[in-house]
C-alpha positions, 0 to 999 in steps of 0.5 A: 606621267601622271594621270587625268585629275580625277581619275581616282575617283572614277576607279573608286566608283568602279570598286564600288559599282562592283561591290555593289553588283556582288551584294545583288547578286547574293541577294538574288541568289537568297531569293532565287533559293526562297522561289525555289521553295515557294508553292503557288497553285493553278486551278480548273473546273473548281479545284478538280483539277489543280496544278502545282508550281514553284517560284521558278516555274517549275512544275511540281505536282498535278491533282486531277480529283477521280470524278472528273476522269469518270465524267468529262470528256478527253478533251475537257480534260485537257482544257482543264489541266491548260487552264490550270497550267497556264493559271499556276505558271502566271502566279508563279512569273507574278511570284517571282517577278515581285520577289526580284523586284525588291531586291533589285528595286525594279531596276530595268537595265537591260542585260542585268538579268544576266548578271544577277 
């Protein structure tokens, strides 16, 4: 029995499709690996308190300078390290978002997250 006309050239796209996928994918993981490296910083009450994450929103590090555990309330304090944090980690998805987006071309397929 003999297939469709055609039909080869859809089995030669698919071929290329998946090729395609795996190049993106590794190219994702090359980016993956940089985010993982790159330091973005969150700050309040004018660099007293910073907060330090990667590309991939991972905390990293937090620096409170001694003044302000001398002088600010508790409860200042902890607005301050929530400003910082909340300032750090949108850097840090702003980060990543431009990095994905240059290898994937802004490709807003959903579900392809999960493949690459």
């Amino acid at each position: 029995m003999r297939g469709f006309a055609g039909m080869e050239d859809v089995g030669g796209l698919m071929k290329q499709a998946q090729k395609h996928l795996k190049d993106l994918q590794r190219r994702m993981r090359v980016v993956e690996d940089d985010l993982r490296e790159r330091v973005v910083e969150g700050s309040s009450g004018g660099g007293m308190v910073r907060v330090m994450f990667n590309g991939l929103q991972e905390p990293l590090d937090v620096k409170i300078e001694p003044v302000v555990l001398e002088e600010e309330s508790p409860e200042f304090l902890q607005e301050m390290i929530l400003a910082a944090i909340r300032q750090g980690l949108k850097k840090s998805e702003e980060l990543e978002e431009a990095e994905r987006a240059k290898v994937s071309g802004k490709l807003n397929i959903p579900g392809l997250d999960g493949l690459l």
